[in-house]
C-alpha positions in Angstrom: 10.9 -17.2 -13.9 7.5 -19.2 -14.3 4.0 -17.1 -15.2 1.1 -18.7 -13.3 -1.8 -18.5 -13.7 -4.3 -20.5 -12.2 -4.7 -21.4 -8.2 -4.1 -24.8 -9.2 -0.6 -24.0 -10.5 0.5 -21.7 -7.7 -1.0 -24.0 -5.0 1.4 -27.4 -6.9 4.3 -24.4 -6.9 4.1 -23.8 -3.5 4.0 -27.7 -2.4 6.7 -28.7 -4.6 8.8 -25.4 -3.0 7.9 -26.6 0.8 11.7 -26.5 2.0 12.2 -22.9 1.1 11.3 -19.6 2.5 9.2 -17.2 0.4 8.9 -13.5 -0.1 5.4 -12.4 -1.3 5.1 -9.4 -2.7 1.1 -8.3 -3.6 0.8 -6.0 -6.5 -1.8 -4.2 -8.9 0.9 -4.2 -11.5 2.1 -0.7 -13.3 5.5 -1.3 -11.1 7.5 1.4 -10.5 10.7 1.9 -8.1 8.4 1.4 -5.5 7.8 -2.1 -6.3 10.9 -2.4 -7.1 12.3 -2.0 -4.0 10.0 -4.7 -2.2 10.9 -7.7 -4.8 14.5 -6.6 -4.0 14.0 -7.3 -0.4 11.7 -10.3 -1.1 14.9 -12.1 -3.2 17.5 -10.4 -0.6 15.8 -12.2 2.3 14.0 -15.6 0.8 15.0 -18.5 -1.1 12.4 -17.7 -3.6 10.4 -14.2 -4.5 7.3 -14.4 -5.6 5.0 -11.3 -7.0 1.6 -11.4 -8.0 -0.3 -8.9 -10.8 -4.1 -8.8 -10.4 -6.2 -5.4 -10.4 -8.4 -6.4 -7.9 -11.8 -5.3 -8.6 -13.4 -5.5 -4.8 -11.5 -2.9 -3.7 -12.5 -0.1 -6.3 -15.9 2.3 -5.7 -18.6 2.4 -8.2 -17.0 5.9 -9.3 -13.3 4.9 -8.9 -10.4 4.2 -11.9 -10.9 0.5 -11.8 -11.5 0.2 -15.5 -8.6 3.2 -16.0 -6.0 2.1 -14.2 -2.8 1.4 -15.5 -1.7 -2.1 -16.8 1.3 -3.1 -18.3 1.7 -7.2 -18.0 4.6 -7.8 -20.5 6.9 -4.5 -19.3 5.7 -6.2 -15.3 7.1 -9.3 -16.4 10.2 -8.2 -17.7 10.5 -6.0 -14.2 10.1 -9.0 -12.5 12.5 -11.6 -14.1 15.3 -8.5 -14.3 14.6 -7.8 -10.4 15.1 -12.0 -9.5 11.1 -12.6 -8.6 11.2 -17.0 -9.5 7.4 -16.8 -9.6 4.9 -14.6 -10.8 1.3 -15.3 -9.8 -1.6 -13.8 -12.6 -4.9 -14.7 -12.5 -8.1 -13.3 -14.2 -11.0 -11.9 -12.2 -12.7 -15.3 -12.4 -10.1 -17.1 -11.6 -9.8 -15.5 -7.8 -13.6 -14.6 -7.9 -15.7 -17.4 -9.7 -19.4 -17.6 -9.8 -20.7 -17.9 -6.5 -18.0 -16.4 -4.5 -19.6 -14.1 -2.0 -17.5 -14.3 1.2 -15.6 -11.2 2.2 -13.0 -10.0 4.9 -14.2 -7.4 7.3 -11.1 -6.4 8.4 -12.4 -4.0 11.4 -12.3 -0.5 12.9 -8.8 -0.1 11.9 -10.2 0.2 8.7 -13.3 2.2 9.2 -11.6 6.2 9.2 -9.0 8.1 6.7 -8.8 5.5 3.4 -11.6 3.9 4.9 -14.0 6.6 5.6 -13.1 7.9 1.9 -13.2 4.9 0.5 -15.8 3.1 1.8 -15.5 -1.0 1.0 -12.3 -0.6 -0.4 -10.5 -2.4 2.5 -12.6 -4.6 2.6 -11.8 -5.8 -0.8 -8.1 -5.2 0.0 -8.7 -7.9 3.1 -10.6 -10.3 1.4 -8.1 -10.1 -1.8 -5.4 -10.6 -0.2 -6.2 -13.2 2.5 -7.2 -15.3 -0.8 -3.6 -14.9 -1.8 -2.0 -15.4 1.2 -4.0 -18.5 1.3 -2.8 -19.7 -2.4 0.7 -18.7 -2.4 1.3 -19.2 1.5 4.4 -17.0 2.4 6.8 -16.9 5.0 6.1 -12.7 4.8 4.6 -10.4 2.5 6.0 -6.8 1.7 3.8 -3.7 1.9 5.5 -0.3 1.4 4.5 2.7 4.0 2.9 5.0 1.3 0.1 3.0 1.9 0.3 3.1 5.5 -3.2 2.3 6.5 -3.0 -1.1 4.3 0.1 -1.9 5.5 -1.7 -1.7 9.1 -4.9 -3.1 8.3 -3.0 -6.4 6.6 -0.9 -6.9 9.7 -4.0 -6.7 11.8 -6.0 -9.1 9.7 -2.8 -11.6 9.9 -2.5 -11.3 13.2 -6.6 -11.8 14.0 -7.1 -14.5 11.7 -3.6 -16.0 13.0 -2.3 -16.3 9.4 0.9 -17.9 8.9 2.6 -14.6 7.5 4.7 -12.2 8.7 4.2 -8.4 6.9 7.2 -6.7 6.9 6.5 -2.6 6.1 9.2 -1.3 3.5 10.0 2.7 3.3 8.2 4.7 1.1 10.4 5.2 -2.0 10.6 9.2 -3.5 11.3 10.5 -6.6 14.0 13.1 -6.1 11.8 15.6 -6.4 10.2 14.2 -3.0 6.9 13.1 -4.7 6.1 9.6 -3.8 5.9 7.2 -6.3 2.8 6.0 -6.7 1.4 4.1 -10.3 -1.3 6.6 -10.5 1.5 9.6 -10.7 1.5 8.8 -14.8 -1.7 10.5 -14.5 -0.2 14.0 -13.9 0.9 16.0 -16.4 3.8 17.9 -15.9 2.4 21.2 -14.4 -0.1 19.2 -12.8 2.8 17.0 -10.9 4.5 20.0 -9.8 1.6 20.8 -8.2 1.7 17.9 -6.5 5.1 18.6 -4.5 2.8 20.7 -2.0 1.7 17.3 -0.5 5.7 15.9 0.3 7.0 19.4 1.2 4.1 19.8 3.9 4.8 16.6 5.4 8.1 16.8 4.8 7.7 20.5 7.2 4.9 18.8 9.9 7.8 16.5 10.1 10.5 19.3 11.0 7.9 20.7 13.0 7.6 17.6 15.4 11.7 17.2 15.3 11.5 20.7 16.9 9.7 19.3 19.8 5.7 20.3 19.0 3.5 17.8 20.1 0.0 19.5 19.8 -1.7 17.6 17.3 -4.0 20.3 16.6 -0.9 22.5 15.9 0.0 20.0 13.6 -2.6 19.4 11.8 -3.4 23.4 10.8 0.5 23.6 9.8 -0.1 20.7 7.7 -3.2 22.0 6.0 -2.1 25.2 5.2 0.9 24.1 3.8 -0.6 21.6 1.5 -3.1 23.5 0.5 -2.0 24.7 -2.7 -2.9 25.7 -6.2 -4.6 22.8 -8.1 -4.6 20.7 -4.8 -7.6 19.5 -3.2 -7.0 18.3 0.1 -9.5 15.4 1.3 -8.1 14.9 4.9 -5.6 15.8 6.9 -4.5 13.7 10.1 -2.3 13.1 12.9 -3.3 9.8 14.5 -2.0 7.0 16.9 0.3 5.0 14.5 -1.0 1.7 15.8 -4.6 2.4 15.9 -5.0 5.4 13.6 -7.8 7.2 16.0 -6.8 10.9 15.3 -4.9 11.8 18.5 -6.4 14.9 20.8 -3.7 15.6 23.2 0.1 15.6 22.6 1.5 12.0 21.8 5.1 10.3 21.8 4.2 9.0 17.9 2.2 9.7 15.4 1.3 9.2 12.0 1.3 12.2 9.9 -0.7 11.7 6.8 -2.9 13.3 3.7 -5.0 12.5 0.6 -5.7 14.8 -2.3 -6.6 15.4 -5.8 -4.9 16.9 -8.0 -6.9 16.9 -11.9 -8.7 14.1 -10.7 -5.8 12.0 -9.5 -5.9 11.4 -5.8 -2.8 10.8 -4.0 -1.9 10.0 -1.0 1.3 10.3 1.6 2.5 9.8 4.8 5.2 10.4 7.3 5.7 8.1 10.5 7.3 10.1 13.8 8.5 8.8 17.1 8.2 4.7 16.0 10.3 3.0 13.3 8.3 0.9 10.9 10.2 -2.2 11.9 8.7 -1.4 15.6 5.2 -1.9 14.5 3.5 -5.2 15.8 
């Protein structure tokens, strides 16, 4: 497995690899079974895998973990080469932002409510990032997982607008058996704290039952939601039902839906999502 690290290096990679397909996996590092799962499908499906590691400053807040969050090159690595990823792509901050760099991605209104309206910029820096390293690495298709549903959605709709040469192919969320979605911010929780945290599956995981049993009021859906996520040491910063495709928050009964929350538990925000009446694979 080859450790890159400059654009220079992954842009002669890619050249001297121009016969073979290529799975792209995008990552933060701190992998987890989540990860995991994607380079899996990125060697299952390509000639060659190819994961990148970069914490990508542009899409943190002022007040957000940026400097905090977890990193762990040498156990990424080994993940990596054990998992069958042939490249791995690491730059430094200057490398993918040197002095001078000031053009940015505005990905849209797809991106303007839930993450985005918490998080204002922060897909922003998620487009720009990543349009960079589609541009570098040049896949045949990227993975996203659907924890992070509104990424996944905002990527596809950038590729698609800016006619990219990528296909984005949304993965499953991956649980622990406890339902709690893995996430690399979960190491934050301390044991009590991460119980507290199963409020957030078990209320989707219910909204979900709720919709099998034919309700369709999104209204009705969103209170059951709330109230049952709503628990001790929770903080609940949205709840939504929303168009899956769009993600406006829908105000009469729909066919599909994406049922989705953010939180904080001791400081740690988390979010989850369940998708109902469209398959992932269906998404444009």
């Amino acid at each position: 497995m080859k450790v890159l690290r400059s654009v220079a290096e992954a842009r002669a990679f890619r050249t001297a690899s121009a016969t073979a397909s290529i799975g792209f996996v995008p990552t933060m590092g701190a992998l987890h079974e989540g990860h995991a799962s994607l380079i899996a499908r990125a060697v299952r499906e390509n000639d060659l895998a190819v994961v990148s590691i970069f914490v990508n400053p542009t899409q943190f807040g002022p007040q957000e973990d940026f400097g905090a969050y977890p990193r762990d090159e040498p156990a990424d690595l080994a993940a990596c080469e054990r998992l069958g990823a042939t490249m791995v792509f690491a730059p430094t901050v200057d490398e993918l932002y040197p002095a001078g760099d000031a053009t940015r991605v505005q990905p849209g209104p797809i991106a303007a409510r839930l993450e985005g309206a918490a998080r204002p910029g922060h897909f922003v820096g998620v487009a720009t990032v990543l349009t960079k390293l589609f541009a570098i690495v040049r896949p045949d298709v990227a993975y996203f997982g659907q924890k992070d549903f509104q990424q996944l959605r905002v990527v596809q709709t950038v590729a698609r607008d800016l006619r990219l040469a990528v296909r984005i192919a949304g993965c499953p969320t991956v649980r622990d058996p406890d339902g709690l979605a893995i996430s690399s911010r979960n190491r934050y929780l301390s044991a009590e704290h991460r119980r507290s945290a199963l409020a957030l599956s078990r209320a989707l995981r219910a909204t979900e039952e709720m919709w099998s049993r034919g309700e369709r009021d999104p209204a009705k859906l969103r209170e059951h939601l709330k109230r049952l996520a709503a628990g001790p040491g929770v903080g609940l910063e949205y709840v939504s039902v929303a168009d899956p495709l769009t993600l406006d928050e829908l105000d009469r009964p729909a066919d599909r839906a994406l049922i989705s929350l953010a939180a904080r538990v001791d400081g740690t925000r988390l979010i989850d999502n369940v998708l109902v009446g469209i398959a992932l694979e269906a998404l444009p």
